[in-house]
MARKOLKE-807011 format. One line per field, with one value per residue (C-alpha): residue in three letters; residue number from 0; x, y, z. Coordinates in steps of 0.05 Angstrom, whole numbers. Example, Ala and Ser with C-alpha at 12.3 -4.5 7.8 and 13.67 -1.06 7.14 Angstrom:
# MARKOLKE-807011
type: ALA_SER $
seq: 0_1 $
east: 246_273 $
north: -90_-21 $
up: 156_143 $
# end
This chain:
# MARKOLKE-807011
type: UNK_UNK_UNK_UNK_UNK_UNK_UNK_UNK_UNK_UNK_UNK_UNK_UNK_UNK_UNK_UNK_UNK_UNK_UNK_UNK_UNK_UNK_UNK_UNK_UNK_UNK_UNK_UNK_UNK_UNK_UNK_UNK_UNK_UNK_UNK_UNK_UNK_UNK_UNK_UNK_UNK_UNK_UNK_UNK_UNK_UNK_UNK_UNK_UNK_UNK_UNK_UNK_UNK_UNK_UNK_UNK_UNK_UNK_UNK_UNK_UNK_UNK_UNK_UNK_UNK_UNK_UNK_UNK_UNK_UNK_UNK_UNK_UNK_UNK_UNK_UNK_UNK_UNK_UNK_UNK_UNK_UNK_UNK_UNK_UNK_UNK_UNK_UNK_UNK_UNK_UNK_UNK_UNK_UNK_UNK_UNK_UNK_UNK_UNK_UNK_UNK_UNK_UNK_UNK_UNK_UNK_UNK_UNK_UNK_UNK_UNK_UNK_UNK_UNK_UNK_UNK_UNK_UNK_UNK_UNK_UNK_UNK_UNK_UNK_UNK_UNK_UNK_UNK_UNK_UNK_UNK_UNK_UNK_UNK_UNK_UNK_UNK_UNK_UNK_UNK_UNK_UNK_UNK_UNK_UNK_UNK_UNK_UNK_UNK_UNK_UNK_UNK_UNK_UNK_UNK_UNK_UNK_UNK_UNK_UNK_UNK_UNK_UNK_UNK_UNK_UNK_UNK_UNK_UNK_UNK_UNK_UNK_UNK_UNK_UNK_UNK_UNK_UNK_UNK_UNK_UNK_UNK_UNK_UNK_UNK_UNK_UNK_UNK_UNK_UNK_UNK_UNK_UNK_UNK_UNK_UNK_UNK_UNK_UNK_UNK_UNK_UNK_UNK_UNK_UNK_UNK_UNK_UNK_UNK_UNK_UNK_UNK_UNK_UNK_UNK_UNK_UNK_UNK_UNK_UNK_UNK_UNK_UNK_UNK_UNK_UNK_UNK_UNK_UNK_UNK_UNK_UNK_UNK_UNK_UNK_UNK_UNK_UNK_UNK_UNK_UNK_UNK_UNK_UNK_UNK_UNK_UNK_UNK_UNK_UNK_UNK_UNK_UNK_UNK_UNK_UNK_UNK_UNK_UNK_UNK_UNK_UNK_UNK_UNK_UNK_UNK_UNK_UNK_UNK $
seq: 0_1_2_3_4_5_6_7_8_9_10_11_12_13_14_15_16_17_18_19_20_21_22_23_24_25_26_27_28_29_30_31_32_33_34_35_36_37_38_39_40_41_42_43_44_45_46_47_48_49_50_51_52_53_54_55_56_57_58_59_60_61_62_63_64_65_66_67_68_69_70_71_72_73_74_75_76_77_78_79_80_81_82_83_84_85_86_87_88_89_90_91_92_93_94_95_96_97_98_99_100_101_102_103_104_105_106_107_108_109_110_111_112_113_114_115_116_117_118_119_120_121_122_123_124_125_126_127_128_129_130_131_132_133_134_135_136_137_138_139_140_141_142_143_144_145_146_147_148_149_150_151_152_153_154_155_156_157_158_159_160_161_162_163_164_165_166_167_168_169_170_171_172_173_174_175_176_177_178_179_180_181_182_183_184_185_186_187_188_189_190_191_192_193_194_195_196_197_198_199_200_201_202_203_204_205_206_207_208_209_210_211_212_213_214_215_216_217_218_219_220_221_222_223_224_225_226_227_228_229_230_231_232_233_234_235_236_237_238_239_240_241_242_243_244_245_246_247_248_249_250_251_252_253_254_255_256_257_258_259_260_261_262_263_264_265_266_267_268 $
east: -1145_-1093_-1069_-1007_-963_-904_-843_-848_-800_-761_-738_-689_-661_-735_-756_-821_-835_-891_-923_-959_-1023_-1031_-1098_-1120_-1081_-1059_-987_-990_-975_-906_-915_-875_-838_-842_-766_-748_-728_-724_-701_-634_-632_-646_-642_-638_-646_-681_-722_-711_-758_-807_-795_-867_-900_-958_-982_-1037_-1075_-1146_-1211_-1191_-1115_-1088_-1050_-1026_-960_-913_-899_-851_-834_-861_-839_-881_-880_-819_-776_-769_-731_-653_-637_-601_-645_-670_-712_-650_-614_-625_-604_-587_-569_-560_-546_-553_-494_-446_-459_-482_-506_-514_-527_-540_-579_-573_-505_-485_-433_-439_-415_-396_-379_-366_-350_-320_-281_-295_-277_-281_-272_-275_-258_-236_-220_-220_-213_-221_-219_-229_-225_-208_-159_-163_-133_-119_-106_-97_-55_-16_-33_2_-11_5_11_21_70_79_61_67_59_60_56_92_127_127_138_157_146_161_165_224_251_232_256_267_280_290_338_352_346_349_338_341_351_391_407_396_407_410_413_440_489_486_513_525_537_569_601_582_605_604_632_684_691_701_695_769_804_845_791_739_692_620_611_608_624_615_638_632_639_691_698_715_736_741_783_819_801_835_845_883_908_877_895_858_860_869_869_863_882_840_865_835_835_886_888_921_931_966_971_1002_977_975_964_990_990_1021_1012_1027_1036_1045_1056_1111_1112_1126_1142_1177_1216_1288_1342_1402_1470_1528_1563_1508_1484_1416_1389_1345_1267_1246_1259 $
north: -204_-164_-176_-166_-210_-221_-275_-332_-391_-385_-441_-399_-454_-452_-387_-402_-366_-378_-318_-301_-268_-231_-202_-283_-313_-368_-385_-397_-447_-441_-378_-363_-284_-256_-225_-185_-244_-320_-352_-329_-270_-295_-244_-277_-225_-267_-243_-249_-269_-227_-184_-141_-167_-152_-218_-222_-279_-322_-315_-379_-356_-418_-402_-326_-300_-251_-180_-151_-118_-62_-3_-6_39_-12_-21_48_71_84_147_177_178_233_257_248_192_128_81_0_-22_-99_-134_-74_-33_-90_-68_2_30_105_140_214_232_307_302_245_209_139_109_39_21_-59_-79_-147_-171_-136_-183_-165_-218_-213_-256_-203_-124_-78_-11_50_122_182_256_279_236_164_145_64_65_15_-27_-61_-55_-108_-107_-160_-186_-247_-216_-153_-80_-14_54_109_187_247_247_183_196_140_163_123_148_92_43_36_-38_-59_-141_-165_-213_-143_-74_-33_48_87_156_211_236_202_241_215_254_240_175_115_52_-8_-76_-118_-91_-27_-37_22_30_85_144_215_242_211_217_165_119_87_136_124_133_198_195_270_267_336_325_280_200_148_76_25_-20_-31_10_-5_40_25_89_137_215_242_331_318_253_260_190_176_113_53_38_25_48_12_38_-12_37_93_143_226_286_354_363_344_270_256_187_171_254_261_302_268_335_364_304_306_250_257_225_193_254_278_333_347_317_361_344_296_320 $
up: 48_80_142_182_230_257_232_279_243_180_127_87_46_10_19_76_125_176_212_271_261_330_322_318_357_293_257_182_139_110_68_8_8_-47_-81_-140_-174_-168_-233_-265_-224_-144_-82_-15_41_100_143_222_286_303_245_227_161_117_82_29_55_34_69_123_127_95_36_30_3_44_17_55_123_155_206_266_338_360_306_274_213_233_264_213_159_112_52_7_43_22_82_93_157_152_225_259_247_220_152_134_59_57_-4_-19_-75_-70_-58_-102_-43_-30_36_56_126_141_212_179_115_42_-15_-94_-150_-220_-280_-319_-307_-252_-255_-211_-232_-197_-220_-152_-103_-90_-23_2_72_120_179_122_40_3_-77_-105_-181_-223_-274_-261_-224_-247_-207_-264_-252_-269_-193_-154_-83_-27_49_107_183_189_137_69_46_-29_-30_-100_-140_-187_-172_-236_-239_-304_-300_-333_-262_-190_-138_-67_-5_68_76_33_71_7_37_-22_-87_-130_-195_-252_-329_-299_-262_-288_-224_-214_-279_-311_-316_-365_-394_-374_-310_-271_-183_-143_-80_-50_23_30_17_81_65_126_96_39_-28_-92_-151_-228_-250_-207_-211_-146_-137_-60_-13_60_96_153_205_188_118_62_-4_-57_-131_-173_-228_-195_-154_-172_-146_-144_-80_-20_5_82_112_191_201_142_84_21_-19_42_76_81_110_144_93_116_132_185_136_117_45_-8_-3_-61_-135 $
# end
């Protein structure tokens, strides 16, 4: 017969329940529940005190079997539930299941941890935009990670860090803008950008160049060097320009000397 109670002790470890039939005044037996499956496939989703129960039970109440839960004038169906909404709330609101069927969306809301494993693929593809937000988002692989897209774009409000043993980037051009501070070496196969040396490598320098320190240069041939304080220069090849060069406020193509007679020398030939 049917009748209906309410969950008044749980074994969840064997799947019994026992169940107070109010109308009676009696507990059950422990009652089995019955699931979608129990063999290969097993689906444990306990149920709690108090919880509102029909049972199919025998003519003395004895032996019976548990079909599932019930709304009732307390417990009511959640409050934001509709025709085409299909809705789990499981522990309250900790974890929340809302599917549209007219619309198609799916939402997930967890109050705790999320976790995903899988012995073999995982992929995700979306035909509009996928998004991964969060506090911090660290991907992380075995061998190795790949972002691939026509345009790659970093942002960051502050400081965008790169820590590696070797940084390599291949590209016909690279073009950076605002100031570049290097701590260390740069190394390239030659500069064009200042002829006399090695073919293969090409510097611009279209706003000016300021060394704090010591720069050296084989065989340099520079249009125009302006000397700030500070730094030295050295070329151990020679140095050449066709203009001008001024050191300490004198004019190397304009600086005369005064001879032994007290007379005024030519400027440099």
């Amino acid at each position: 017969m049917l009748k209906f109670g309410y969950i008044s002790e749980l074994d969840v470890s064997n799947g019994l329940v026992r169940v107070f039939f109010e109308d009676d005044g009696i507990t059950s037996n422990p009652l089995p529940v019955s699931v979608q499956a129990s063999k290969t496939d097993k689906y444990s989703f306990p149920f709690v005190i108090n919880e509102h129960v029909w049972c199919l039970m025998d003519e003395n109440c004895e032996f019976g079997v548990v079909g599932g839960a019930i709304y009732s004038v307390k417990d009511k169906p959640s409050s934001h539930v509709g025709e085409q909404l299909i809705n789990v709330d499981i522990g309250a609101t900790k974890l929340q299941l809302k599917i549209d069927r007219q619309a198609g969306n799916l939402e997930l809301k967890l109050e705790g941890d999320a976790t995903i494993k899988a012995q073999g693929n995982i992929e995700i593809t979306a035909i509009g935009n996928t998004k991964v937000k969060g506090e911090n988002v660290l991907v992380e692989a075995v061998t190795e990670a790949k972002v691939k897209a026509p345009t790659v774009k970093v942002e960051a409000a502050t400081i965008t860090e790169v820590t590696t043993t070797l940084l390599k980037i291949t590209a016909p051009t690279t073009t950076m803008s605002g100031i570049l501070n290097v701590t260390g070496v740069v190394a390239a196969g030659g500069f064009a950008g200042f002829s006399g040396v090695g073919a293969g490598g090409v510097m611009t320098v279209q706003n000016g160049m300021k060394v704090t320190g010591t720069a050296e240069i084989d065989d340099v041939k520079a249009g125009d060097y302006t000397s700030k304080t500070g730094g030295v220069m050295t070329a151990s090849q020679g140095l050449s320009t066709p203009q001008d060069v001024k050191a300490g406020g004198k004019s190397l193509t304009l600086h005369t000397h005064t001879d032994s007679q007290g007379g005024a020398t030519t400027p440099p030939i």
